[in-house]
C-alpha positions in Angstrom: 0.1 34.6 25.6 1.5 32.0 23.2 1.9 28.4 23.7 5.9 29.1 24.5 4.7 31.1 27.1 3.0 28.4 29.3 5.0 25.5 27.7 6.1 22.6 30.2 7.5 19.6 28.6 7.1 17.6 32.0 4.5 15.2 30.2 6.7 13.0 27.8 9.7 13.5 25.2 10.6 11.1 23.2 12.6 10.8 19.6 10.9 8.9 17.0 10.8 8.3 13.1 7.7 9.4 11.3 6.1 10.6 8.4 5.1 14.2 8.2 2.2 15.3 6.9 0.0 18.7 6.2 3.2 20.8 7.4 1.2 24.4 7.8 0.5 27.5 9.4 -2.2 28.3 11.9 -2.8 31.6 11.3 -4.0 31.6 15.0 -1.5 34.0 17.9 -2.6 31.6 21.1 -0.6 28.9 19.4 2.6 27.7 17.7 3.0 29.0 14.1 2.5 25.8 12.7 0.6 22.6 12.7 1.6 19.1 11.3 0.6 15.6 11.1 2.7 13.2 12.8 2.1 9.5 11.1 3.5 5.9 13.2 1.8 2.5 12.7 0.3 3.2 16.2 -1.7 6.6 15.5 -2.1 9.9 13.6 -1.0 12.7 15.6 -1.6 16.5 15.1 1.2 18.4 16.5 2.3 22.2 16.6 5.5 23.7 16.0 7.8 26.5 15.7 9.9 25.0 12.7 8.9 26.2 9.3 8.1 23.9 6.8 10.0 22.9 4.0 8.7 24.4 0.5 9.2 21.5 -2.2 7.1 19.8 -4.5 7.6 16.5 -4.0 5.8 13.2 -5.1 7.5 11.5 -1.9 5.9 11.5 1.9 8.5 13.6 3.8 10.0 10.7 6.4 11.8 12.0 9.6 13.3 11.6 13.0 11.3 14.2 15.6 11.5 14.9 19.1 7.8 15.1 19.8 6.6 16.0 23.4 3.4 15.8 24.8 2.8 19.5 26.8 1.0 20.6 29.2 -1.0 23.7 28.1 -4.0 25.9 29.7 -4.5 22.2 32.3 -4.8 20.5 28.5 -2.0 18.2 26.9 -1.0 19.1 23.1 1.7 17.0 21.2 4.9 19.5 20.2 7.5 18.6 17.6 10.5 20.5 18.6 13.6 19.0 16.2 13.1 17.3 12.8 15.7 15.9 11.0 14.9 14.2 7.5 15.3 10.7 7.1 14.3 9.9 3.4 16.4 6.6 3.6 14.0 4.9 6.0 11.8 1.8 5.3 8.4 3.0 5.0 6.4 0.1 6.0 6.7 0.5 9.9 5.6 4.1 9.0 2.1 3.6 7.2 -1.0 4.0 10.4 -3.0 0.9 11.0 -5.9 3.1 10.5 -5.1 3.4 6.4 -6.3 -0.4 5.9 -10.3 -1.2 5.2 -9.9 -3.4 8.2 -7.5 -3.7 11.1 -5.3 -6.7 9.5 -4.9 -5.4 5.9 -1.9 -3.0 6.5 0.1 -5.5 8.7 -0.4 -8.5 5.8 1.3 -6.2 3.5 4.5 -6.1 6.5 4.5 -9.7 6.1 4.5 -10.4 2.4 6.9 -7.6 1.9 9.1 -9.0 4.9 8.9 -12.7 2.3 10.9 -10.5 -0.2 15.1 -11.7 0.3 16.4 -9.8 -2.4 17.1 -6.1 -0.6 17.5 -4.3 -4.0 13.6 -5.4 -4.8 12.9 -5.0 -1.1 14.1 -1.3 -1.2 12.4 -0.9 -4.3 9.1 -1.8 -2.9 9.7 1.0 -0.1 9.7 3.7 -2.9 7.1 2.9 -4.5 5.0 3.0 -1.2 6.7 6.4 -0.1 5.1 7.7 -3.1 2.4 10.0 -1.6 -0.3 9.0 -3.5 0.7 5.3 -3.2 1.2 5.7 0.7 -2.1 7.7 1.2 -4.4 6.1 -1.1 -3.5 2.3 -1.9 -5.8 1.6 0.8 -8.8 3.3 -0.2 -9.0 2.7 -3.9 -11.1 -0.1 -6.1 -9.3 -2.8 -7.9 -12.5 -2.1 -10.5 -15.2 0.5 -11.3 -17.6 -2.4 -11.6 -16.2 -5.3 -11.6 -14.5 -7.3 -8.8 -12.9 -5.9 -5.8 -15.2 -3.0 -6.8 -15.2 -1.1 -3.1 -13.5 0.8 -1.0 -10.6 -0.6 -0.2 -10.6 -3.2 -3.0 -7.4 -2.6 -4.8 -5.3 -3.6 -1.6 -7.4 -6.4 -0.7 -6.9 -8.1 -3.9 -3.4 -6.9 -4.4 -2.0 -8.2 -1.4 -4.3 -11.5 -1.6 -2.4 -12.3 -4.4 1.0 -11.2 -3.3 0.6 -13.9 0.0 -0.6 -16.9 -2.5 2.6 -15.8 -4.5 4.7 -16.1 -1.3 3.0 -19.5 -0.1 3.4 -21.3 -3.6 5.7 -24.5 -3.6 8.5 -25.5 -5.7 9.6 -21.2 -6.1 12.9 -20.4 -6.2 13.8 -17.2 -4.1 14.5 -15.2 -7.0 10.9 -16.1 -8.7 9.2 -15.9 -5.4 10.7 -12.6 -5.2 9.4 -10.7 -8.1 6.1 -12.2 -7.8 5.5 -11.0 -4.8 6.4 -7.5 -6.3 4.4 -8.1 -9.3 1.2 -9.3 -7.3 1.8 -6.2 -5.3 1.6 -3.5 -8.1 0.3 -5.4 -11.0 -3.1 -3.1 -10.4 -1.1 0.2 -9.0 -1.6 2.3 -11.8 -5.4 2.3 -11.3 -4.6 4.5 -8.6 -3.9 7.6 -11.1 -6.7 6.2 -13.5 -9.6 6.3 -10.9 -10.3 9.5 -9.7 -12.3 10.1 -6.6 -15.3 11.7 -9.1 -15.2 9.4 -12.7 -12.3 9.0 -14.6 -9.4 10.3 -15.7 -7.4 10.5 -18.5 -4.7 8.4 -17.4 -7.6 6.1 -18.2 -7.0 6.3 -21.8 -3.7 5.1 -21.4 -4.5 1.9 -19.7 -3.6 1.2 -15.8 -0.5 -0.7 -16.9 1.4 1.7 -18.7 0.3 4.6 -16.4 1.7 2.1 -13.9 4.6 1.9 -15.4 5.1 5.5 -16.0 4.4 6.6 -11.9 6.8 4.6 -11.2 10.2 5.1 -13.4 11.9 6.9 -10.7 12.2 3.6 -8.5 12.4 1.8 -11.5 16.0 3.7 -12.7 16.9 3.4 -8.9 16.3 0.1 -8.8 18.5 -0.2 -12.0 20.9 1.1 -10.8 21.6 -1.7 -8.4 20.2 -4.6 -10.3 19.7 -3.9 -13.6 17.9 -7.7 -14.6 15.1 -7.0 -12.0 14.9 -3.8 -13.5 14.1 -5.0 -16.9 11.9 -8.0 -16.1 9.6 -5.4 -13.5 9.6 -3.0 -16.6 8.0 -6.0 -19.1 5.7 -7.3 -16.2 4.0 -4.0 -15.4 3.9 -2.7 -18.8 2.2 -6.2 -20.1 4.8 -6.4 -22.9 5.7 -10.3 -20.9 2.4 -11.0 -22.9 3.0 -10.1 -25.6 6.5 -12.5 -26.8 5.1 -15.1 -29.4 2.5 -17.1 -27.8 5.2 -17.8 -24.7 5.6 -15.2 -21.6 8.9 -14.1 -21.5 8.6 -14.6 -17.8 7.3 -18.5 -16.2 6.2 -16.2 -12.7 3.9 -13.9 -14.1 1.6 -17.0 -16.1 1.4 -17.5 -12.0 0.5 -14.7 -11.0 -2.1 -14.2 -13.5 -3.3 -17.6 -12.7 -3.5 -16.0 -9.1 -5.3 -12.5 -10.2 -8.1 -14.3 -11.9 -9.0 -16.7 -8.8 -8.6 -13.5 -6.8 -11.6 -11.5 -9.1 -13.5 -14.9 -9.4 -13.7 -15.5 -5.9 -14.7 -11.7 -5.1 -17.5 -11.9 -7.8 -19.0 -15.8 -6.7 -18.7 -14.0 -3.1 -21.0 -10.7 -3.2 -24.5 -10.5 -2.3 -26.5 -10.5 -5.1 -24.0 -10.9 -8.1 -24.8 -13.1 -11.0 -21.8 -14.8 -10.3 -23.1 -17.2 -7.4 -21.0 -19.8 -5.6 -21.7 -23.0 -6.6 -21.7 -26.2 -4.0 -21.9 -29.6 -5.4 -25.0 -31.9 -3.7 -23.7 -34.0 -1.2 -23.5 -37.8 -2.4 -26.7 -39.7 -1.7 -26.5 -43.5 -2.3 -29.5 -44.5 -4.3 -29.0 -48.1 -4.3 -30.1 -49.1 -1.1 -31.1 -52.8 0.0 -34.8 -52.9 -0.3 -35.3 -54.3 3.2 -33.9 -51.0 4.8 -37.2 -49.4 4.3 -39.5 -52.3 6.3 
């Protein structure tokens, strides 16, 4: 008997975009022929299926409209995708799980500071970059640092996105300088995600995290030139470092800002953990010394 067999759809149908994930067979005859991992903001589902799955290497998450149902099967209730239809156009940030963030705020703070961006070229831009696989799946989980600040689980976000919503909240920005910082806080640190490995380094590590950086992401980059080719070229000078590198002034006012905003960021980490050399420091409350002598009879 296969799941077919006994299948009654009576629980719930619905249509819904997601990401898919782990698209495989089961190798088992009680069940569908395949299992896959259905990805919302809400929850991680698994889910089985008839449909095949799609053989291509890709570096980009697979986004898609389902019909999912939840069946009844053998008195228990397993999720079935019955119809996909790709949907590689969608904005991926109503697509990444709660669950991905170190904590239960971090992934919705990076829906608000994207949702600061105006201009929708940079805005769609930012949405490739984090439909990247590795970028989608692992932002949240790696270190800003190896032993420095930000040096946990996790960290890399954190401090990414810390900087990215000081960006947004600075006065006197115009949109268009608001704009790219917030995309340069964002992914300043991104190519640290190819030069950690989960066991020591790698040897994108030679290369330096900003022009590994750079190099992940020249697909969206040529995209993103395509539509507006000045954002293009001033995201290519800020995340290779060659901004710095102009005389003794940055070629661009924004990212003297945002590096302003990266050092507080690691500062602040470093005064802040347990046991760190770098201790906070509070200044001794004011004690008036001069007192009249006869407030001590």
């Amino acid at each position: 008997m296969t799941l077919m067999d006994t299948f009654n759809p009576s629980v719930e149908t619905s249509n819904v975009c997601v990401v898919i994930d782990n698209h495989e067979s089961t190798w088992h005859e009680d069940v569908a022929p395949y299992r896959l991992n259905i990805l919302t903001r809400d929850a991680i589902r698994r889910a089985a299926t008839w449909l095949p799955p799609r053989f291509e290497d890709s570096p980009q998450i697979r986004k898609a409209y389902v019909t999912l149902l939840a069946a009844a099967f053998n008195d228990d209730t397993q999720w079935v995708t019955a119809e996909i239809y790709d949907a590689q156009d969608t904005i991926v940030f109503e697509l990444i799980p709660d669950v991905f963030g170190a904590d239960k705020t971090i992934v919705e703070r990076l829906r608000k500071v994207v949702g600061r961006v105006e201009a929708s070229p940079l805005f769609d831009f930012l949405s490739d970059v984090f439909s990247l696989r590795i970028i989608y799946r692992h932002f949240w989980k790696c270190p800003a640092s190896q032993s420095h600040h930000h040096a946990y689980l996790g960290g890399l976000a954190i401090h990414s996105i810390e900087m990215a919503e000081r960006v947004a909240e600075t006065p006197g920005l115009n949109s268009t300088d608001r704009d790219i910082g917030i995309v340069f806080a964002l992914l300043h640190d991104i190519g640290k995600l190819w030069c950690y490995g989960e066991i020591g380094s790698t040897p994108y590590e030679t290369l330096g995290h900003e022009l590994t950086g750079l190099i992940k992401l020249n697909d969206a980059l040529n995209i993103l030139d395509g539509k507006w080719p000045d954002f293009a070229v001033a995201l290519r000078s800020l995340l290779s470092g060659q901004w710095k590198s102009k005389g003794a002034k940055p070629l661009l006012a924004v990212a003297k800002l945002v590096q302003a905003y990266d050092q507080s960021s690691a500062e602040l980490d470093l005064r802040n953990r347990n046991g760190h050399r770098h201790q906070p420091w509070n200044a001794k409350p004011y004690k008036n010394n001069d007192q009249d002598p006869d407030d001590d009879l």
